[in-house]
N, C-alpha and C positions, 0 to 999 in steps of 0.2 A: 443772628443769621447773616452769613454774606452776603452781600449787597451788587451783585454780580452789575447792574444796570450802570455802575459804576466807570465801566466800560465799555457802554455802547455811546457811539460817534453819531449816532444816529442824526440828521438833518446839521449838523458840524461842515463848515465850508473847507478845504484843506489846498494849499500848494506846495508841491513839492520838485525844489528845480534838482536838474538832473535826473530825474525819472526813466530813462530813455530804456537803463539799463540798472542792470547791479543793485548796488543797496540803495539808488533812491524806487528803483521800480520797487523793490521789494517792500520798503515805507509806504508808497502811494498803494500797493495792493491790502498792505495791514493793515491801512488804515478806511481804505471801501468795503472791507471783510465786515469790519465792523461798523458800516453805516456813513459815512463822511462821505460825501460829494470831493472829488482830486482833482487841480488841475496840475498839469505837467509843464514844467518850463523847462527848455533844452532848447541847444543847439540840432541836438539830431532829430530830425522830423520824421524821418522815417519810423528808426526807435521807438520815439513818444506818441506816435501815431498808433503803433504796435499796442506799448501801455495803456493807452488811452481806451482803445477798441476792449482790449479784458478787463477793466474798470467797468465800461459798458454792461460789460457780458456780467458782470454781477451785479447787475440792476443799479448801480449808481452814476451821477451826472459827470461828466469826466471833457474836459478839453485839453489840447497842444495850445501854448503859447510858446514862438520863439523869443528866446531869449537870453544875449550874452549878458551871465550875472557881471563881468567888471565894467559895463558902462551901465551908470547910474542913470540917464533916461529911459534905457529898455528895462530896466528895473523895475523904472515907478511908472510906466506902461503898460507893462507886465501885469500886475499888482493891479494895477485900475481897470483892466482887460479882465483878470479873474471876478472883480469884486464887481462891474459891471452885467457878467452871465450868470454867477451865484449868488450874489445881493450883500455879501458879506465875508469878513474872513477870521475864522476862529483859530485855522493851523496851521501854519510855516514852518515845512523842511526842509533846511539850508543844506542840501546835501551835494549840489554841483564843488566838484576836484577836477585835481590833475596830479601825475605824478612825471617827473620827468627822471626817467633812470639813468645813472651815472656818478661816478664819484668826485666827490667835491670840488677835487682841485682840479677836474678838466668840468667842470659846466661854468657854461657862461654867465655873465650878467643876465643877459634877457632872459636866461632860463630859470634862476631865481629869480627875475621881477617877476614872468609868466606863473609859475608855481603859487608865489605871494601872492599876487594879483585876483587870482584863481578861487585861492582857496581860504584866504583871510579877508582881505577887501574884499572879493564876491560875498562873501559871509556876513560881511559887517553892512554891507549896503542893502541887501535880503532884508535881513533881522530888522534894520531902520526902516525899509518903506512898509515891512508885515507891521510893524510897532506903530507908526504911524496911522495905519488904517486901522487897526483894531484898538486903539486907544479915541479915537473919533469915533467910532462906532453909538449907535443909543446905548450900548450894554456894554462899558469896555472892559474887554478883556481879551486873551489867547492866551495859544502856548506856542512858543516858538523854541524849538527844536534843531540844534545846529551837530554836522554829524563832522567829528573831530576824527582821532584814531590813535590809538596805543602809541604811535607814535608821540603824544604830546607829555608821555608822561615816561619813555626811555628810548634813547636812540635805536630805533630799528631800519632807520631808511637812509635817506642825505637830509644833508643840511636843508636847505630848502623844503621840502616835505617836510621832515620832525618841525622845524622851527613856524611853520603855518599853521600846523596843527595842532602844537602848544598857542600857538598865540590863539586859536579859535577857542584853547579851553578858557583863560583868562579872558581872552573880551565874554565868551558868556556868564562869568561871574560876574563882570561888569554893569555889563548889561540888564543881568539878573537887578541887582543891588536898584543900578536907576528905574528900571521900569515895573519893580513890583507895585508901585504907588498907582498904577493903571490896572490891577489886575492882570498883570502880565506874567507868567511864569516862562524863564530863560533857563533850558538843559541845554545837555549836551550826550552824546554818544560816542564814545573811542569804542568802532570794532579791531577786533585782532587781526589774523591773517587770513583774510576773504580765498576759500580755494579756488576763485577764479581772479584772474586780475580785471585791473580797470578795463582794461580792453576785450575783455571776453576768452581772454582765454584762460588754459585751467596751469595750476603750478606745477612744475615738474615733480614726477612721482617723489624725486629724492628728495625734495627740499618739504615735500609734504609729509613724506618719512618725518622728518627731522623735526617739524611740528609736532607732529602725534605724539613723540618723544619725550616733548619738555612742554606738554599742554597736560595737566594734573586729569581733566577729562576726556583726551584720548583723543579727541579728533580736531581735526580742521574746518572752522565755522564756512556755516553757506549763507548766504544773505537772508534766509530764512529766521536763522537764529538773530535777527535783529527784531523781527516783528513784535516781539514779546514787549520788546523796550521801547519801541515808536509806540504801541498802544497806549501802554500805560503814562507814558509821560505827554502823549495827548490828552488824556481821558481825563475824567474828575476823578481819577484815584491819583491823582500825583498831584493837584490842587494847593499842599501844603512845601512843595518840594519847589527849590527853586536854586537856579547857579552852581547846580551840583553835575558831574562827571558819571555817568554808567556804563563803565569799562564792559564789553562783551568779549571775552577774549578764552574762554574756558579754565581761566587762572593762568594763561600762561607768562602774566607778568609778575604773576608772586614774589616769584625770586627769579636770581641767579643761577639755570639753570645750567647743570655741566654737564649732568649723564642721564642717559636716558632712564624715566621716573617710572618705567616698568608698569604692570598693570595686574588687579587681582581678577578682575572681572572685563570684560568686552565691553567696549565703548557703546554708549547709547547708539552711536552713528558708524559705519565701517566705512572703507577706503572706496567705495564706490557709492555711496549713500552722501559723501562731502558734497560730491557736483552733482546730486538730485535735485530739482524742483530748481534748480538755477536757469534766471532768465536769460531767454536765448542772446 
């Protein structure tokens, strides 16, 4: 008989930076759905203020920490700031980005340092101060969960994005390999093509066209569709899994996509159902 319990977070400490909005709110909500106390680390107070309060409203303990992931003191402030209100910390969502649009040969230096900075290093100094406290811990252990993106595994963006987000998948096999000796299990997550952007807003009809097209499942993912894979790779159902990649992307990295993959059946989700339940 399945073992459903397998799955519940219940009394589980969790933080998840970048929360504010997008697929880290969507992480910090899947993972108080099922029981875990969240804290939210971000820049945007407002935002995380927002997440924080619906956390609340689903009977779980939920606080705002500010916090810029690429300086390594408000890191491990951050981090001592959570484990001081909740007593401990069992889950780490490295999910704070940035994407800077433009093509390669007009963006500057500091625009690939900020990108890197952001989204690798922030990543890497997350996963170390979460690694550090939950390996001191009396019980150690966690799961620490770093959110990559299709990008790591075929060029879909610029250089600086694609080459951040490969490098996030490789430090978490990394990481995975050093810190299993603690009880520590190191995933990761590449989502596909979010129908909203970082910034809130939604992709233009045609280019969302153009996804449905050459996604074998028909639509364009909402940060919804990540929930399934924050749960389980928090939970004691992924226990034995560790350094491994869970592309969420509808297949649409299979292949080489040239014409559009046609459909027999209506997509689980239609063109107006993409931008549902997406955080404001």
């Amino acid at each position: 008989m399945l073992d459903f319990s397998l799955f519940d977070l219940s009394g589980k400490k969790a933080l998840v930076t970048g929360g504010a909005q997008g697929i880290g709110r969507a992480c910090a909500t899947a993972l108080a759905t099922v029981g875990a106390d969240v804290a939210i680390l971000d820049l945007d107070e407002a935002g995380a203020r927002d997440t924080v309060a619906a956390l609340k409203a689903l009977g779980r303990q939920s606080l705002f920490v500010s916090c810029d992931v690429t300086d390594e003191a408000q890191v491990a402030r951050a981090v001592r700031h959570v484990v001081e209100d909740f007593g401990r910390l069992d889950i780490a969502v490295n999910n704070a980005g940035v994407y800077i649009a433009g093509e390669d040969e007009r963006q500057s230096k500091a625009q690939w340092d900020k990108v890197l900075n952001v989204n690798l290093t922030g990543t890497w100094l997350c996963a170390t101060a979460a690694m550090r406290q939950m390996s001191e811990q009396e019980h150690p252990e966690g799961k620490i969960i770093n959110i990559a993106s299709i990008g790591a595994v075929i060029a879909c963006s610029n250089g600086a994005y694609d080459a951040s987000k490969a490098a996030v998948k490789h430090l978490t096999k990394t990481l995975a390999a050093r810190w299993g000796r603690y009880n520590i299990n190191v995933n990761c997550i590449s989502p596909g093509y979010i129908g909203r952007t970082m910034n809130g807003g939604s992709r233009p009809e045609e280019e969302r066209q153009r996804l449905r097209e050459l996604t074998p499942l028909g639509y364009v993912p909402r940060t919804a569709d990540l929930q399934g894979a924050v749960i389980f790779l928090a939970s004691r159902a992924s226990d034995f899994i560790t350094g491994q990649q869970l592309i969420v992307d509808g297949g649409h990295t299979l292949s080489s996509w040239l014409t559009p993959l046609g459909r027999a059946v209506a997509p689980r989700v239609d063109a107006d159902g993409e931008l549902e339940g997406e955080p404001r």
